[in-house]
N, C-alpha and C positions, 0 to 999 in steps of 0.2 A: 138458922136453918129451920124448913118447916117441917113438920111430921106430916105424914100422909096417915088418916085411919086405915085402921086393921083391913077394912073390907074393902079399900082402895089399892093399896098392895098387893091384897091377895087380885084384886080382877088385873092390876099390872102384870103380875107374875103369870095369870094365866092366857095373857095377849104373849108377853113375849115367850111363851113356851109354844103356845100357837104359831107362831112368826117360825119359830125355831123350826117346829115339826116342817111347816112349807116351804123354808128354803132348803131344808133339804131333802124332800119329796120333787120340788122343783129341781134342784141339782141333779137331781138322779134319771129324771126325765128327759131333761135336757143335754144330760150327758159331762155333767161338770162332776166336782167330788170324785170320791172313791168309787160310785157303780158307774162311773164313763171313762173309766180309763184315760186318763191324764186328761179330760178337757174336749176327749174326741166326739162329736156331734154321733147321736149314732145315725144308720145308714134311711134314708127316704125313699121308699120305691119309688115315686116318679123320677127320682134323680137316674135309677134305673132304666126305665121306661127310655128314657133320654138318650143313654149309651146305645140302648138298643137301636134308635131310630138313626144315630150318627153310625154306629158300625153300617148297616144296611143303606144307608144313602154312599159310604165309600164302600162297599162291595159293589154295587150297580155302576156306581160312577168308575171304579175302575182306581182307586185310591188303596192298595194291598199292603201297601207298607203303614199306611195311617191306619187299614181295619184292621192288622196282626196286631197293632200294639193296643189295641185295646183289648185283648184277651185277656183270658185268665193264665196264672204265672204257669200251671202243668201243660197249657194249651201251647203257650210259648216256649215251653220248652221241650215237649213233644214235638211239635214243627217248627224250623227254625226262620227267620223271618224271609232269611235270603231264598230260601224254599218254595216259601208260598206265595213268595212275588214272582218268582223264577216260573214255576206251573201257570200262574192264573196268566202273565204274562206267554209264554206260549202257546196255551191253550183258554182263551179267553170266555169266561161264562156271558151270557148275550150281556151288553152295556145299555143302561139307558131303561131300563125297566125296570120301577120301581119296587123293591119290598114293600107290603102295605100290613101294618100289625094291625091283627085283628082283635086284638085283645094280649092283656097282662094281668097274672095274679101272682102275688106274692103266696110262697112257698113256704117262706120261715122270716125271720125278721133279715137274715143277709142271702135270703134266694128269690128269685122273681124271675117266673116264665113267662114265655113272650107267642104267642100264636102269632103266623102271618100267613103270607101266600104272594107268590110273585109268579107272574102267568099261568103256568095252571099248575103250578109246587106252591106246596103248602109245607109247613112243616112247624117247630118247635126248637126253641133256643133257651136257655136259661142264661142269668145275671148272676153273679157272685159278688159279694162286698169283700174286696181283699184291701188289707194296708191300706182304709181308708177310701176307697175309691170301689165303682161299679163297674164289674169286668165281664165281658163275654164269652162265653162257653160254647164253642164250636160242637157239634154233638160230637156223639161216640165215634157215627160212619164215617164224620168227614175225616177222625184222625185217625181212622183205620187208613184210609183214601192215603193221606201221608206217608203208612207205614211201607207201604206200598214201594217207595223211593220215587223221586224226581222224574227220571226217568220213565218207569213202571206207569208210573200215577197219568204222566203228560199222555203215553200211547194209548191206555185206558179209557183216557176222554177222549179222544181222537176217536178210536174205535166206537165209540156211543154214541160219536157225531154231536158231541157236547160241546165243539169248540166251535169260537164264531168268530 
């Protein structure tokens, strides 16, 4: 067996304590180990960004039951899906004109706002990172608009000349 000198050992020990310290600073970054919660990637705002542009391509398109489900869980369970395909389906918002995001900033490491404007509405949406996934947050007014009942909600647009 050979011996290593004193001062060879000591810079081995001080590489693999180095090694040590960065995997698991890398682990933790990355989202592996004990600060990522079992292995889960944490959340990417463009991955948000993303959600955003797919909810908004099936709201114009006319797609109600594929942009409910990407909501946030209170948003889903505020309006129920059969709901808000039932409304947009009777009273239809113009199709075929596109949402255009004017911009995106992240809020907090699991919130990400979304400026847009689609013909002359503008407005603001946020993203939420729930269980893993990037979820859309309907605002406040439209789930007031809900509270309103089916019903209520449909004559409401009707009356505003919001249906096309």
């Amino acid at each position: 067996m050979r011996r290593l000198p004193k001062r060879g050992a000591a810079v081995a020990a001080a590489c693999l304590a180095l090694a040590a310290v960065a995997a698991v600073r890398l682990g933790q970054h990355h989202g592996t180990g004990a600060a990522g919660h079992g292995g889960t990637p944490p959340p990417q705002p463009q991955q948000a960004y993303a959600v955003a542009r797919q909810e908004f391509g099936l709201l114009a398109g006319g797609g109600w039951a594929q942009a409910w489900s990407l909501w946030t869980d209170g948003a889903r369970q505020a309006v129920p899906q059969a709901e808000f395909v039932r409304v947009n389906t009777a009273c239809r918002p113009v199709a075929g004109v596109p949402y255009v995001i004017d911009g995106s900033t992240a809020v907090s490491a699991t919130a990400v706002r979304v400026d847009w404007h689609r013909a002359g509405a503008t407005g603001s949406n946020t993203l939420l990172y729930q269980a893993g996934h990037w979820r859309f947050a309907p605002d406040a007014a439209t789930l007031a608009d809900y509270g309103l009942g089916t019903d209520q909600l449909i004559a409401t647009r009707r009356a505003a000349h919001s249906c096309h």
